[in-house]
ZAMAR-403298 format. One record per residue (C-alpha): y, x, z; residue number from 1. Coordinates in Angstrom, 1 decimal. Example, Ala and Ser with C-alpha at 12.3 -4.5 7.8 and 13.67 -1.06 7.14 Angstrom:
% ZAMAR-403298
     c2     c1     c3 pos
   -4.5   12.3    7.8   1
   -1.1   13.7    7.1   2
***
This chain:
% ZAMAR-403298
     c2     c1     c3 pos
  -19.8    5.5   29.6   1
  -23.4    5.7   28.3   2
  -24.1    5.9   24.7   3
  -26.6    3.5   23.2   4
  -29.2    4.9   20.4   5
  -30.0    1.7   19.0   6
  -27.7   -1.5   18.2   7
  -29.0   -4.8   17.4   8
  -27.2   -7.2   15.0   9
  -26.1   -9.6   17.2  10
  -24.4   -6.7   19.6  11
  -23.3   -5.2   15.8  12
  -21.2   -8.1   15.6  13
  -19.5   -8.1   18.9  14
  -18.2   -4.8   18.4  15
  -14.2   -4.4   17.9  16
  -12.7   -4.8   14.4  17
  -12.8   -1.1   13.8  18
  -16.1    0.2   15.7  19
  -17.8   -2.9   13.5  20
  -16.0   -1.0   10.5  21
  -17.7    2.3   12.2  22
  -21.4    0.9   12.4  23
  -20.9   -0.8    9.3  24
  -20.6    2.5    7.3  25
  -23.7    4.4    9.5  26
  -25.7    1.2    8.5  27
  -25.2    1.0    5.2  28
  -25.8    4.6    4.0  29
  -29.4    4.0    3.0  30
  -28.2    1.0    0.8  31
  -25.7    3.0   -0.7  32
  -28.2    5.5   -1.7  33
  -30.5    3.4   -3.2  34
  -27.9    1.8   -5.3  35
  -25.8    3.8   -6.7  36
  -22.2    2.5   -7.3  37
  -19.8    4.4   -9.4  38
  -16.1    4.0   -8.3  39
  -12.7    4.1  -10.3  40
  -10.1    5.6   -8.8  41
   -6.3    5.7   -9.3  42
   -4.3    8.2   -7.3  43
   -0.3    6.9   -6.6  44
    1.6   10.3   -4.9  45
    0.3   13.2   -6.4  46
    1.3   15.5   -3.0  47
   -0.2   17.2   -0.5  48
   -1.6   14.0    1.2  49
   -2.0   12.5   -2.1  50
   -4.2   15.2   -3.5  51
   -6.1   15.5    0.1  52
   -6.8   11.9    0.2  53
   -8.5   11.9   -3.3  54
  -10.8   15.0   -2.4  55
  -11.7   12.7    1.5  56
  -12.6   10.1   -0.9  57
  -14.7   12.4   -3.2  58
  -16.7   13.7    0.2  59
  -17.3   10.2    1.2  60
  -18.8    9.0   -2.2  61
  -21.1   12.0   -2.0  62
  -22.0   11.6    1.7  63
  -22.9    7.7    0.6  64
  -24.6    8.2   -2.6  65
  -21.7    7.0   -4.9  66
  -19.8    8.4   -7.0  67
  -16.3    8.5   -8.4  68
  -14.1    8.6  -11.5  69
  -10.3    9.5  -11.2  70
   -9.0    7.3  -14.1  71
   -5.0    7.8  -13.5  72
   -2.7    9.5  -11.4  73
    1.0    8.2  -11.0  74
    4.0   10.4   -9.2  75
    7.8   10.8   -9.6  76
    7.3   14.0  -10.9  77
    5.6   14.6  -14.1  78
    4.6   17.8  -13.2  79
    2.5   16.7  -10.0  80
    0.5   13.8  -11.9  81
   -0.4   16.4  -14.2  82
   -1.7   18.8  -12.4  83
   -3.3   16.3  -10.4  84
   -5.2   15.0  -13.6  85
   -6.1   18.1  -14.5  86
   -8.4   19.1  -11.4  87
  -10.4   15.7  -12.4  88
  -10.0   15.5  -16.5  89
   -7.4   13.1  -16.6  90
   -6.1   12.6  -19.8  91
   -2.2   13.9  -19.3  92
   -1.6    9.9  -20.7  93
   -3.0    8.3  -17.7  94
   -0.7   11.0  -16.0  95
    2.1    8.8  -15.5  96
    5.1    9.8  -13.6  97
    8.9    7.8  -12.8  98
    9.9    5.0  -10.7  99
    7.7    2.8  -12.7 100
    4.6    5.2  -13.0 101
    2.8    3.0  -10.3 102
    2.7   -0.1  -12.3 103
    1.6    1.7  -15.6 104
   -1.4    2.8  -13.5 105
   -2.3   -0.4  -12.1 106
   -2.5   -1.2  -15.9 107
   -5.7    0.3  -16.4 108
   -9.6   -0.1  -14.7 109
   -9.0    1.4  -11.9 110
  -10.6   -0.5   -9.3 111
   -9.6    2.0   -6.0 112
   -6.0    2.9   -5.6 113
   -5.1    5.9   -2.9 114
   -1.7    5.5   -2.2 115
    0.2    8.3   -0.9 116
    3.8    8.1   -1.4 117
    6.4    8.7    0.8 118
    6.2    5.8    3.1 119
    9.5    3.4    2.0 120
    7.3    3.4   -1.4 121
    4.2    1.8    0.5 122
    5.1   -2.1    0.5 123
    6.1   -2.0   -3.1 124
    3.2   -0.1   -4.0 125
    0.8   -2.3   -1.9 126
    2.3   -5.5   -2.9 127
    1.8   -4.7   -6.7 128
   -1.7   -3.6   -6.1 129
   -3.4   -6.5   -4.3 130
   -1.3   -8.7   -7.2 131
   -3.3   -6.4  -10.0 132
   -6.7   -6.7   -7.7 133
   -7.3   -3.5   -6.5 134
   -8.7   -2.2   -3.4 135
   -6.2    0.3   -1.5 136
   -6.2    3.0    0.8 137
   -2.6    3.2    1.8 138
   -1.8    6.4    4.2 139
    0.5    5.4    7.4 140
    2.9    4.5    8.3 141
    3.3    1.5    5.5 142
    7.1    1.2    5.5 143
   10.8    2.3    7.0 144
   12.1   -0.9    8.0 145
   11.4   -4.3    9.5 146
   11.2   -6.3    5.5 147
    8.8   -3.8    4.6 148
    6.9   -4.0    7.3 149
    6.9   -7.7    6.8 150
    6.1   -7.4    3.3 151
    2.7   -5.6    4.1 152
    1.6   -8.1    6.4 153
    2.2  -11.0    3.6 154
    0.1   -8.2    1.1 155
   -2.5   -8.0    3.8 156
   -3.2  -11.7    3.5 157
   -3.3  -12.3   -0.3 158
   -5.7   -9.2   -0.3 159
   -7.6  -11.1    2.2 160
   -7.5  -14.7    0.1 161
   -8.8  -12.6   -2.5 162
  -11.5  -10.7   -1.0 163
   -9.6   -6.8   -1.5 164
   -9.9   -4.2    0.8 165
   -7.1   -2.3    2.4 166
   -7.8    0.8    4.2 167
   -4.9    2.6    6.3 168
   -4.7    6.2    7.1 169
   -4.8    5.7   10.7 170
   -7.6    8.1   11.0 171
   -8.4    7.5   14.9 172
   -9.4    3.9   14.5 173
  -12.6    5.6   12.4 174
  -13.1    8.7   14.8 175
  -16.3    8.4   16.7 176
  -14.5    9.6   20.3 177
  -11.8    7.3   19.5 178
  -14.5    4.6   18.9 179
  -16.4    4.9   21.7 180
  -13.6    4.7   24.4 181
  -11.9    2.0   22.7 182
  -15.4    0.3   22.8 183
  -15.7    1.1   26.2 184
  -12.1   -0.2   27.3 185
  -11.9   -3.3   25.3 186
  -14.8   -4.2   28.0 187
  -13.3   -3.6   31.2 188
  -14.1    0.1   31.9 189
  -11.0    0.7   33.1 190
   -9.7   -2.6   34.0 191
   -6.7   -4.2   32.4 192
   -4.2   -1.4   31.3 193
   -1.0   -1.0   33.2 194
    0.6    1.4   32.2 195
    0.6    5.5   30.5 196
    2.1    7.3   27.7 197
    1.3    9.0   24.1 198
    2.8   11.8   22.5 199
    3.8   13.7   19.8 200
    5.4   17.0   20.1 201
    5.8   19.9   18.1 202
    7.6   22.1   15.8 203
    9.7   21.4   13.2 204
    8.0   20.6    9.9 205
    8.7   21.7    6.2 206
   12.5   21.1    4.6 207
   14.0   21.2    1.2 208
   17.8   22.2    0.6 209
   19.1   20.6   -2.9 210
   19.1   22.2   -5.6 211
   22.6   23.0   -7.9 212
   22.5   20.0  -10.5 213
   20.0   18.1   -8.6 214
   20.2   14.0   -8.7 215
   20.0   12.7   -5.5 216
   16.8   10.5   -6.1 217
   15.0   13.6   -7.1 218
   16.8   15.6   -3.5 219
   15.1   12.6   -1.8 220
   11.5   12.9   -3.2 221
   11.1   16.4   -2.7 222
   12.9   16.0    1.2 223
   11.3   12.9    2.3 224
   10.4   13.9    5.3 225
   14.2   14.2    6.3 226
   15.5   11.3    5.6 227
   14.9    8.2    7.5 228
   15.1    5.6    4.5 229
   12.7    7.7    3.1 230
   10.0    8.5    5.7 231
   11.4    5.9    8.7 232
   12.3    9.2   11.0 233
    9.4   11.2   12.1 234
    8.4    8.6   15.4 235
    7.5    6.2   12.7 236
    5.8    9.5    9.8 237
    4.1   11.1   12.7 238
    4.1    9.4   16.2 239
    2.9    6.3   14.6 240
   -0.6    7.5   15.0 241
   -0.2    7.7   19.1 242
    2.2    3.9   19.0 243
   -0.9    2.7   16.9 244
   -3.5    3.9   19.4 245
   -2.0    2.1   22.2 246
   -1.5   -1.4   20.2 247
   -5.3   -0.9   19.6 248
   -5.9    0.0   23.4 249
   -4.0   -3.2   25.0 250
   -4.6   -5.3   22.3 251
   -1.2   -6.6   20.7 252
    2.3   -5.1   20.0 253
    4.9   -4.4   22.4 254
    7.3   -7.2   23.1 255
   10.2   -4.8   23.6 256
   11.3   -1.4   23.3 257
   14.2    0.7   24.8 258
   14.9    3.9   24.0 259
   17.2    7.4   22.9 260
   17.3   10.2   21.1 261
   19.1   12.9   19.7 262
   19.4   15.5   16.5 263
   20.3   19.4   17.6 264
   17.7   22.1   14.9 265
   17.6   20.0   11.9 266
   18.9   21.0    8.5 267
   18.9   18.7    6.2 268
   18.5   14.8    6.0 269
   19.8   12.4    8.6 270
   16.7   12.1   11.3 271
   16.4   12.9   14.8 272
   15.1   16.0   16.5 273
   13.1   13.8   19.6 274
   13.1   10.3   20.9 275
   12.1    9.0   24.5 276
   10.9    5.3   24.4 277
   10.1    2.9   27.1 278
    7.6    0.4   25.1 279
    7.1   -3.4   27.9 280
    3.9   -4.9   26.6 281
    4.2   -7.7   28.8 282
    1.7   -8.3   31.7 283
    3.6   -5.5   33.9 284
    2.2   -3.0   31.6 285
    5.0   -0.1   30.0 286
    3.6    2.9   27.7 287
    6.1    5.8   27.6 288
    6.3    7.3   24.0 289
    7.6   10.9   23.9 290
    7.9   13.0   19.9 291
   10.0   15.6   19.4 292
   10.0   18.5   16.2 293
   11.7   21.8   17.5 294
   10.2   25.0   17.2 295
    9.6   27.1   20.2 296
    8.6   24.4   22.2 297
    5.4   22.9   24.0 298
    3.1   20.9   21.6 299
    0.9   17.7   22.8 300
   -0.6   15.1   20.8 301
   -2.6   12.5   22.8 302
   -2.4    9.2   25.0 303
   -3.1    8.4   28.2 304
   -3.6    4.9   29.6 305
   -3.9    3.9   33.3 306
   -6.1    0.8   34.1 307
   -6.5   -1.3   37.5 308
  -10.0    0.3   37.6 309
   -9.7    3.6   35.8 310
   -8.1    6.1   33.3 311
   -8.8    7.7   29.9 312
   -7.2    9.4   27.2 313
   -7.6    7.7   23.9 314
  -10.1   10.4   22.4 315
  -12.0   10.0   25.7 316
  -11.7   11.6   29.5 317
  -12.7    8.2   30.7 318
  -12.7    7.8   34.5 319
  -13.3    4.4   35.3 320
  -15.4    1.9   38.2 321
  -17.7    0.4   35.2 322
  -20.6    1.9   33.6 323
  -20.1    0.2   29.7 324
  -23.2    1.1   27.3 325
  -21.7    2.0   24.0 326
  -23.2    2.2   20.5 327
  -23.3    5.7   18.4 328
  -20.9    5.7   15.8 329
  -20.4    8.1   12.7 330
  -19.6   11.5   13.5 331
  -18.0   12.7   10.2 332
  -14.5   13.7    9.8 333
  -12.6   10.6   10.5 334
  -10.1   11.5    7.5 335
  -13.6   11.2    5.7 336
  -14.5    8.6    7.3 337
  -11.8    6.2    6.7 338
  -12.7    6.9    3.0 339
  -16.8    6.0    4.0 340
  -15.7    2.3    5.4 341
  -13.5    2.1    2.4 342
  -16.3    2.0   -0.1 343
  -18.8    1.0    2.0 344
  -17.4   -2.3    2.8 345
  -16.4   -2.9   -1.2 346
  -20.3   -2.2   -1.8 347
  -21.3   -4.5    0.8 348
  -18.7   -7.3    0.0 349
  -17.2   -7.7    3.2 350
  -13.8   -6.0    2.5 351
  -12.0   -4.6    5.2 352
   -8.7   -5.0    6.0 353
   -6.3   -2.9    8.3 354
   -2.8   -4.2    6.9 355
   -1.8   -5.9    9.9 356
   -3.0   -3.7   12.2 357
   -1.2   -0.4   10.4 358
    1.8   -3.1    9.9 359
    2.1   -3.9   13.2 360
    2.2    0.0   14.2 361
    4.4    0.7   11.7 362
    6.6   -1.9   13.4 363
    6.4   -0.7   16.7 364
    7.6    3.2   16.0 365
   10.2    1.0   13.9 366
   11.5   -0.6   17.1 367
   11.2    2.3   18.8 368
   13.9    3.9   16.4 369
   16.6    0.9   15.9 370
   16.4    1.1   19.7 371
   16.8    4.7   19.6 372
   19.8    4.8   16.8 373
   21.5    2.4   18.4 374
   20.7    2.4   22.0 375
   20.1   -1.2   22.4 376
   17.0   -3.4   23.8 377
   15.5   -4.2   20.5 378
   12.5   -7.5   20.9 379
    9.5   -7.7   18.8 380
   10.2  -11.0   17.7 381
   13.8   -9.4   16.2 382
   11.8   -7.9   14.0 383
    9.0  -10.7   12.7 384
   10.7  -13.7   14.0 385
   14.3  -14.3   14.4 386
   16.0  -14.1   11.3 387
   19.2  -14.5   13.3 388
   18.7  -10.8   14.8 389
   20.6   -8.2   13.3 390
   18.0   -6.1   13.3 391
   15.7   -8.8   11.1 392
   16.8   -8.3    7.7 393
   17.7   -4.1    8.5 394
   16.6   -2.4    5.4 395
   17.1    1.4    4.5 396
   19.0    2.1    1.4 397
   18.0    3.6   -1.3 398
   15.3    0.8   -1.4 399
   11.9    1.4   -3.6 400
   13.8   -0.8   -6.3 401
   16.9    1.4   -6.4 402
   14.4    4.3   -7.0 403
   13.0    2.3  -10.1 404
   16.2    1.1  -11.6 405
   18.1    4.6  -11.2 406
   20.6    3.5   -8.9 407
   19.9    6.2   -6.1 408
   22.6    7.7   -4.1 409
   21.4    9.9   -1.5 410
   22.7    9.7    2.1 411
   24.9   12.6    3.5 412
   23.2   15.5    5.4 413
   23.5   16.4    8.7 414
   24.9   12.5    9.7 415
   22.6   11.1   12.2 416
   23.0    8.0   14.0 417
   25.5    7.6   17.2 418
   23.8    5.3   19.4 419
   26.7    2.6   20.7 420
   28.0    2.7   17.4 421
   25.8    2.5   14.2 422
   22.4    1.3   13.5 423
***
């Protein structure tokens, strides 16, 4: 694979949806610089990813000569919007916080909205921004269950109609090693891909046990990440990353997906411990997906793919029979990055938009795990297309809206799904 130093327009344009997104930000940081463009920002989830998000942003501004204004900041928790605010002299009444603390902030100028809420959030969160004209950056995955995935999609077009950009948190389809071998296979350096695997395994991650007096909606904030109708089980959090890597790779979603799982270490919440997925893309070509979260075991976090002419790993290893010239793309810190195209592509007027691609992704690791609960063959087209599926219409309760209209009631602990029995 041989890197180009120079890239002409016309071979600019060729270039994949997200290495154009990549070249598009290098190319524009001299125009950026010499007009300066101040950005206002809203911040929706006042977290950790929230918090690290706004700071990614801040780095990109300064790396492309704009600048930024935090106008509002919106959580469930008062407490978190506030102290968010604070670190960027936010009036505490732009601090808003509640079910309803996202629309009060797409009530004033903000022009950018970050949003990082737990993921079953995302869709509502989206939806309402694109209808009040902002550009987003929306971390991954985008929702916990097929409608919501569905509804991003539909956002992802209006945003489109009207000339918004949407950003996902998929952080790889900005990272310059990621870039180049994507470049590189899209063009036949390793054939057509056949077959391989991605992975995500590690330890367990952080839990919360509830609290005496504790209301259930507020249990289920602070332990998202255990509950599947909060986070979609951690394939669809955390795999989604590797699942989205090898949509990108071959080029469209899976058509089917068969796979199990299990819970043993957890404790608290409702999710697995590990799932083993057998993703058919069509065309004789079947990815292996493999996440688990235990302590004390081996960790791996990458992809592999197997062409009829080669084999790479998604972040590069490339072995393959053709030599493919490929373009230099940005080299910054792809969670920075992300935040580069962002802005860039607002200054420059050609919006980008990920929705569908982080939608689709999302929708994939979503498969993965009705497949997994359940233990049945779940289709792609159950999910986007056949109304008459069972699995079309499967929604994860609490919803968003419950959250907003105080009607949460929290799901036992330690009750997993029995695949052959429950979905």
């Amino acid at each position: 694979m041989k890197e180009l130093s120079n890239v002409s327009r016309r071979d600019f344009i060729k270039t994949s949806a997200a290495g154009m997104a990549g070249v598009l930000a290098a190319q524009n940081v001299m125009f950026a610089a010499s007009a300066p463009r101040k950005f206002r920002v809203g911040l929706i989830g006042c977290g950790g990813r929230g918090n690290g998000a706004l700071e990614n942003c801040f780095e990109a501004a300064k790396i492309i000569g704009a600048e930024l204004e935090v106008v509002a900041t919106a959580d469930w928790f008062k407490d978190r919007a506030e102290n968010a605010g604070k670190k960027h002299n936010v009036p505490a009444s732009r601090c808003f916080s509640g079910g309803d603390a996202y629309k009060k902030l797409l009530e004033t100028s903000v022009e950018v909205v970050l949003i990082a809420t737990s993921p079953n959030f995302r869709p509502a969160h989206l939806e309402a921004a694109v209808k009040a004209g902002k550009h987003v950056f929306m971390e991954k995955p985008v929702a916990v269950d097929p409608p919501g995935g569905r509804k991003v999609i539909a956002a992802g077009e209006v945003a489109r109609q009207k000339g918004l950009a949407i950003v996902a948190g998929t952080q790889r389809r900005h990272e310059a090693s990621y870039l180049r071998t994507q470049y590189a296979v899209e063009r036949g350096a390793i054939g057509q891909i056949v077959g391989g695997c991605v992975w995500w395994c590690g330890g367990a991650l952080w839990f919360q046990t509830k609290k005496p007096g504790e209301s259930d909606a507020d249990y289920m904030v602070r332990n998202w990440v255990s509950f599947t109708e909060m986070s979609g089980d951690h394939l669809v959090e955390q795999h989604v990353h590797n699942l989205d890597v090898a949509n990108w790779f071959i080029g469209h979603p899976p058509l089917t997906a068969l796979g199990f799982g299990g819970r043993a270490r957890r404790k608290t919440g409702n999710q697995f411990d590990f799932f083993s997925i057998d993703f058919d893309y069509g065309n004789g070509c079947r990815i292996h997906s493999m996440c688990r979260q235990i302590n004390g075991t081996d960790g791996d976090v990458r992809e592999f793919f197997r062409g009829t002419e080669g084999e790479t790993g998604g972040g590069g290893g490339l072995k393959g029979s053709k030599q493919i010239e490929v373009p230099k793309f940005p080299e910054h810190n792809p969670y920075v990055q992300e935040h580069i195209d962002l802005l860039n592509s607002i200054i420059a007027e050609k919006p980008l938009n990920e929705a569908r691609n982080v939608a689709e992704s999302t929708l994939t690791a979503i498969m993965g795990r009705i497949s997994s609960y359940t233990g049945k063959l779940v289709r792609w087209k159950d999910l986007v297309e056949n109304e008459s599926s069972p699995w079309y219409n499967l929604t994860c309760k609490p919803t968003a809206l419950d959250f907003e209209t105080g009607q949460v009631v929290a799901p036992p602990d330690d009750i997993p799904a029995v695949p052959g029995r429950e979905a």
